[in-house]
C-alpha positions in Angstrom: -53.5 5.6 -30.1 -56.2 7.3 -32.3 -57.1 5.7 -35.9 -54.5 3.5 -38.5 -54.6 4.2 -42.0 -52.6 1.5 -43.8 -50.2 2.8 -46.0 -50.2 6.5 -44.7 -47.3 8.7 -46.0 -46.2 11.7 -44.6 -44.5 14.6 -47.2 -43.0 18.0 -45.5 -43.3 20.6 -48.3 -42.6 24.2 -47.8 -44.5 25.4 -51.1 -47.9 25.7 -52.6 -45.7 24.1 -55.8 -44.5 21.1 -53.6 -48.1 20.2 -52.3 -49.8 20.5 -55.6 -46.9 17.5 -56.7 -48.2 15.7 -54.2 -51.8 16.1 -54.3 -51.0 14.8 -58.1 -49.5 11.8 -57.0 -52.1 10.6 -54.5 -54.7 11.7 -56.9 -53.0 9.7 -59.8 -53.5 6.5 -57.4 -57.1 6.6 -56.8 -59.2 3.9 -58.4 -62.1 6.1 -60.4 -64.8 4.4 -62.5 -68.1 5.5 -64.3 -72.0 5.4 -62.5 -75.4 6.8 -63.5 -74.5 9.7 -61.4 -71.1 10.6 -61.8 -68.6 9.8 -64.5 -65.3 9.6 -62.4 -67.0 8.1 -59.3 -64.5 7.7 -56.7 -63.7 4.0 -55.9 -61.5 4.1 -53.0 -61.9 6.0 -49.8 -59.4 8.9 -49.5 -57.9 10.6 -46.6 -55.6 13.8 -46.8 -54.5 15.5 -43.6 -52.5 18.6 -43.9 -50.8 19.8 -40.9 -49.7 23.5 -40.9 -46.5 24.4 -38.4 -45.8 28.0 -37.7 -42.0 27.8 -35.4 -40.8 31.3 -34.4 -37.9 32.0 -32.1 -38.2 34.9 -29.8 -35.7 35.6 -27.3 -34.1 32.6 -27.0 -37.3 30.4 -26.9 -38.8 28.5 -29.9 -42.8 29.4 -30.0 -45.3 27.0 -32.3 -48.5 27.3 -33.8 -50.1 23.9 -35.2 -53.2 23.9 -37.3 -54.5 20.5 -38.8 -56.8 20.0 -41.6 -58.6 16.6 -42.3 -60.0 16.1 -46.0 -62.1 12.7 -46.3 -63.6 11.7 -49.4 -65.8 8.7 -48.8 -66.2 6.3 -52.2 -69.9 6.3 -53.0 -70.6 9.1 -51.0 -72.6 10.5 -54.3 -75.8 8.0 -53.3 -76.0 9.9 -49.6 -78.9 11.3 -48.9 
């Protein structure tokens, strides 16, 4: 049924305010450390997925738009060529 990500969470937010929070958090528990390229080298592979729901009602009958984002940071991804 598509790809597993071990210790996904899921956070509804309505706000720009409330996903800044938890961008913070998940941010705050990445594991960073120094290389000869880049001084906060990403150690740990990082997957965001924000999922956008538009739900109208018109007439009676409930109408929704659904737009899905994926951000991937790859650890080490700075030595790509």
């Amino acid at each position: 049924m598509g790809i597993f990500v071990d210790g996904l969470s899921k956070h509804a937010v309505t706000s720009y305010d409330e996903i800044s929070k938890v961008m913070s958090i998940g941010e705050g528990n990445r594991s960073k450390g120094a290389t000869l390229m880049n001084s906060e080298s990403s150690r740990a592979h990082t997957v965001i997925q924000i999922e956008f729901r538009q739900i109208e009602i018109f007439k009676g009958k409930k109408a929704q738009k659904l737009s899905v984002i994926n951000l991937i940071d790859l650890a080490g991804s700075e030595k790509a060529g």
